[in-house]
C-alpha positions in Angstrom: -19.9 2.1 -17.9 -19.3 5.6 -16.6 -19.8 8.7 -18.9 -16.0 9.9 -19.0 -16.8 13.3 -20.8 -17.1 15.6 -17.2 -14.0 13.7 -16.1 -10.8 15.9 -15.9 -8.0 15.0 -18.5 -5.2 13.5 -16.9 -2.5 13.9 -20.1 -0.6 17.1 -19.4 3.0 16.7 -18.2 4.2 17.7 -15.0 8.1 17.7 -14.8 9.8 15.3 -12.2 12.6 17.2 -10.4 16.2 15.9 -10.3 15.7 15.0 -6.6 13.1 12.4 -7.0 15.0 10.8 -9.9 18.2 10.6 -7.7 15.7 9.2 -5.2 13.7 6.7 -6.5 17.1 5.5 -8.4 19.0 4.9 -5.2 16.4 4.3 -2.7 14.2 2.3 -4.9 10.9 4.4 -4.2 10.0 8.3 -3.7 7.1 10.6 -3.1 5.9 13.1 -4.8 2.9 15.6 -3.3 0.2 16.9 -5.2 0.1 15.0 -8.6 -3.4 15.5 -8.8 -5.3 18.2 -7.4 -8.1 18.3 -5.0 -11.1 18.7 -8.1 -9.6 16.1 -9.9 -9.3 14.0 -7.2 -12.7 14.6 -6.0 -13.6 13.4 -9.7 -11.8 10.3 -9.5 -12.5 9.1 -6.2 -16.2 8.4 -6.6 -15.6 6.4 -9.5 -12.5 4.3 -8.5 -14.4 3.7 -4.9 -17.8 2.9 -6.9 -16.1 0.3 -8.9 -14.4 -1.1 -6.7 -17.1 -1.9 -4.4 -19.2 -3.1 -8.0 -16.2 -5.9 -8.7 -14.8 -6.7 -5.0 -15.9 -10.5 -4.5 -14.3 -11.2 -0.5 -17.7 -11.2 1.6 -15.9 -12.8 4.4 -15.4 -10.9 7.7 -12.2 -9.8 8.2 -11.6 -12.4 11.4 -12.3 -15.5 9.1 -9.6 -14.3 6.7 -5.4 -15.5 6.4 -3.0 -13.2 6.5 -3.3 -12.3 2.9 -7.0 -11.4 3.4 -6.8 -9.5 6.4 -4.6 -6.9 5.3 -6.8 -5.4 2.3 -9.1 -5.4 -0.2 -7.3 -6.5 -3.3 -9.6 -5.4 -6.7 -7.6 -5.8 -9.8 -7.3 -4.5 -13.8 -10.8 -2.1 -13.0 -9.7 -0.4 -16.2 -11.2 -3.2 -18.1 -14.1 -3.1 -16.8 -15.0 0.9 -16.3 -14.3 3.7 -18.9 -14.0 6.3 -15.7 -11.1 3.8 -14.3 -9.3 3.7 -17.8 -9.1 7.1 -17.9 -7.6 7.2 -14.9 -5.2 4.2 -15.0 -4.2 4.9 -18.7 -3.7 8.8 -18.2 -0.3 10.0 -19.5 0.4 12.3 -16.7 0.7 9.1 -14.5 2.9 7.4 -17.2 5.3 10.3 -17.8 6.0 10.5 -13.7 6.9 6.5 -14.2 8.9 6.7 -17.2 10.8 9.4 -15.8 11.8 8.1 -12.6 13.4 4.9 -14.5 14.3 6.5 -17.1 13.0 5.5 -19.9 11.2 6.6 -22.7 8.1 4.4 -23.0 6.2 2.5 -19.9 2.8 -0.1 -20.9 0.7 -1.2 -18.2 0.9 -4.8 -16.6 -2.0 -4.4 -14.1 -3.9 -1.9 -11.5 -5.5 -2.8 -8.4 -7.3 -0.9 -6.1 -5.7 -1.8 -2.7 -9.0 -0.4 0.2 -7.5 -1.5 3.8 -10.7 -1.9 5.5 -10.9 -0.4 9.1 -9.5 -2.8 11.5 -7.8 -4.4 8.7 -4.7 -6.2 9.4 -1.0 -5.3 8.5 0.8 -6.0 4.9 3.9 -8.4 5.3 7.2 -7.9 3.8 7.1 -8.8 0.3 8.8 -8.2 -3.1 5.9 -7.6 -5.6 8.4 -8.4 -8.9 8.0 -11.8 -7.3 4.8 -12.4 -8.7 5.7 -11.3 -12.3 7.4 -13.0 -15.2 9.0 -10.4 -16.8 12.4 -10.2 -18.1 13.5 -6.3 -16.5 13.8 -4.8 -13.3 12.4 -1.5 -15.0 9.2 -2.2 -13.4 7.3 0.6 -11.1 4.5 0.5 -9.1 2.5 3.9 -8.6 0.6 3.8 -4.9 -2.0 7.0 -4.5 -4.3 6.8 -1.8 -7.8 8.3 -2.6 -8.2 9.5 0.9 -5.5 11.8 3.5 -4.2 9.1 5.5 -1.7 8.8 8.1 0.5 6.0 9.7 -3.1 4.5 11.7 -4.6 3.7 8.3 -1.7 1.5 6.7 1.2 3.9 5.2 3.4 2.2 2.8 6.6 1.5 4.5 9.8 0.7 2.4 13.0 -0.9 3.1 15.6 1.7 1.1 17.9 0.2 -1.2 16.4 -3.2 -0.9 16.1 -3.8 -4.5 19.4 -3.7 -5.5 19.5 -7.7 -4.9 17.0 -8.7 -7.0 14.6 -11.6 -5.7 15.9 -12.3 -2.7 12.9 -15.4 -1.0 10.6 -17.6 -2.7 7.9 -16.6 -0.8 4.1 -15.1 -1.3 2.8 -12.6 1.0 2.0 -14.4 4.0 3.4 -14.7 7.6 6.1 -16.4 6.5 7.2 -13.3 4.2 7.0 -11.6 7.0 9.5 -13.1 9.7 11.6 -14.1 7.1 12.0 -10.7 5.0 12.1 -8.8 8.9 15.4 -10.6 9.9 16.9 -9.9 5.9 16.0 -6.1 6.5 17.3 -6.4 9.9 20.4 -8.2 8.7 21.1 -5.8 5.4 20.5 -2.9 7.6 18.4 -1.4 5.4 17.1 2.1 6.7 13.4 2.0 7.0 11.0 4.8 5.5 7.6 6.1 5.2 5.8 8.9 5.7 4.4 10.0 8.2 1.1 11.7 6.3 -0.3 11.5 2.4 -2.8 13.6 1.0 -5.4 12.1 -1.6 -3.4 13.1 -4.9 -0.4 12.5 -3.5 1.9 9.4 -5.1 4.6 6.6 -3.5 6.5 5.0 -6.7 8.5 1.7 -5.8 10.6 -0.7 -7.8 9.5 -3.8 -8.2 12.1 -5.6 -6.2 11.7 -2.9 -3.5 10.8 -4.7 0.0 7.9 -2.8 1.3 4.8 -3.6 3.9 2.5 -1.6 5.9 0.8 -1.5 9.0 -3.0 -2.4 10.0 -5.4 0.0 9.5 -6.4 1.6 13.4 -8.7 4.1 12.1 -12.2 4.1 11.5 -12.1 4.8 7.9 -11.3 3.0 4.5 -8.0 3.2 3.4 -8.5 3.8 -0.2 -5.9 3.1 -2.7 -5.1 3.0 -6.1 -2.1 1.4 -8.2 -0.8 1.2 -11.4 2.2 -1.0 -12.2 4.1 -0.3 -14.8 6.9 -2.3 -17.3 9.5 -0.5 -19.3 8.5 -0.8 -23.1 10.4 -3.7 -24.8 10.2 -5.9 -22.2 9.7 -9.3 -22.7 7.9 -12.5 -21.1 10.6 -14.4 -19.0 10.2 -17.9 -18.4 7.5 -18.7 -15.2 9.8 -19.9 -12.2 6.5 -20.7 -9.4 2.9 -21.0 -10.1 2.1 -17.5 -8.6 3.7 -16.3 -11.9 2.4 -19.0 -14.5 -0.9 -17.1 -13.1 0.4 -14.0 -13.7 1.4 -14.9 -17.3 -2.1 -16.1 -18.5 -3.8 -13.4 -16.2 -1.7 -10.7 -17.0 -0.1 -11.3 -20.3 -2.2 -13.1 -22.4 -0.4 -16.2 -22.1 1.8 -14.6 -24.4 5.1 -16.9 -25.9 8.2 -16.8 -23.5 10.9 -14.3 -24.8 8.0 -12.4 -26.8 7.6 -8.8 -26.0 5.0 -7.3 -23.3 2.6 -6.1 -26.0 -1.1 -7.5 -25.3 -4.3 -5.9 -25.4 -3.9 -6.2 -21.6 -0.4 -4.4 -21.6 -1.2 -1.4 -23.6 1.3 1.0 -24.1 0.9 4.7 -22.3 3.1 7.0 -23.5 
């Protein structure tokens, strides 16, 4: 465990223009510059990198990876396991930002995962992330900050605007098949297609849940180093499993909690 005690609070409130709300509430994602500064980044970083390296178990080389493998390293719920990552992940500042863009009053954590797209790493396929999660609200949010500037070459997060506004839309995992199949929909739907162009480390993407997004490989020589936090409205509840990607979710992720009960395990604790 890391000593937290030289590690920069996170808890003030910074206030979310009107802009971004309209934004992300339309779109179905926004970014916001700057949400933490360059000494508290440089606080963070070493710690979020350090434990993610400690609990990352792929050791295969990129080439003898799928799809799903190539296109990062995928390290999840790190703020169980290190006091510097909780900080981090459980900080209100973060929340508030969250809560704010949907609207709400009260946000709990479902999971983090430090997302590192290795250099040389492949692209991230289309994909809906709600799929995955058995939750009963679309008043879900995912906060993306990379650790690192980073620019279209590393693996910028690329959304399909408006995308969410239908819900699930395949049955499908990340994979190849996501891919082609959630290409033609965007195509199809005519969904304009956004990212930016540069982040700096501190900057923040939030996206719906439903909101398609993907990325491209990583062409640089460097680590594309990312954290996440996803985020569920307080009061929501367990919905019923409808694949086995989410009856994994609901033991890994809620406890295994009762259908129809609320999101309230030690795992889901509530931020704000």
């Amino acid at each position: 465990m890391n000593t937290t005690s030289q590690l920069p609070k996170l808890d003030d409130f910074i206030p979310v223009n009107q802009g971004h709300i309209t934004e992300f509430q339309e779109k179905g994602h926004t970014l916001i510059h700057g949400i933490l500064s360059a000494d508290e980044i440089a606080a963070y970083r070493p710690i979020i990198v350090n434990a993610a390296e400690k609990y990352n178990t792929e050791k295969r080389k990129i080439a003898d990876r799928d799809t799903y493998g190539k296109a990062f390293l995928q390290i999840m719920n790190l703020w169980r396991c290190d006091e510097g990552v909780k900080e981090f992940v459980l900080s209100k500042r973060l929340a508030k930002i969250a809560a704010d863009l949907m609207g709400v009053e009260n946000v709990r954590i479902y999971h983090d995962q430090a997302l590192f797209k290795e250099a040389g790493g492949g692209p991230t396929p289309w994909h809906q992330d709600q799929y995955y999660w058995p939750i009963d609200t679309n008043n879900t949010i995912t906060l993306w900050m990379p650790l690192v500037d980073i620019d279209v070459d590393m693996g910028m997060l690329t959304f399909a605007s408006g995308s969410f506004k239908n819900g699930a839309v395949f049955d499908f995992e990340i994979s190849d098949e996501s891919e082609s199949a959630f290409d033609d929909y965007v195509q199809k739907e005519k969904f304009p297609i956004t990212r930016a162009q540069t982040m700096n480390a501190g900057d923040a993407t939030f996206h719906r849940g439903f909101t398609i997004h993907n990325a491209p490989g990583n062409q640089s020589n460097q680590m594309r180093e990312v954290m996440t936090i996803i985020y569920v409205a307080d009061g929501a509840r367990v919905s019923e499993p409808k694949h086995s990607w989410q009856r994994n979710d609901h033991q890994k992720w809620l406890m295994g909690k009762p259908v129809g009960e609320l999101i309230d395990s030690e795992l889901n604790p509530k931020v704000l």
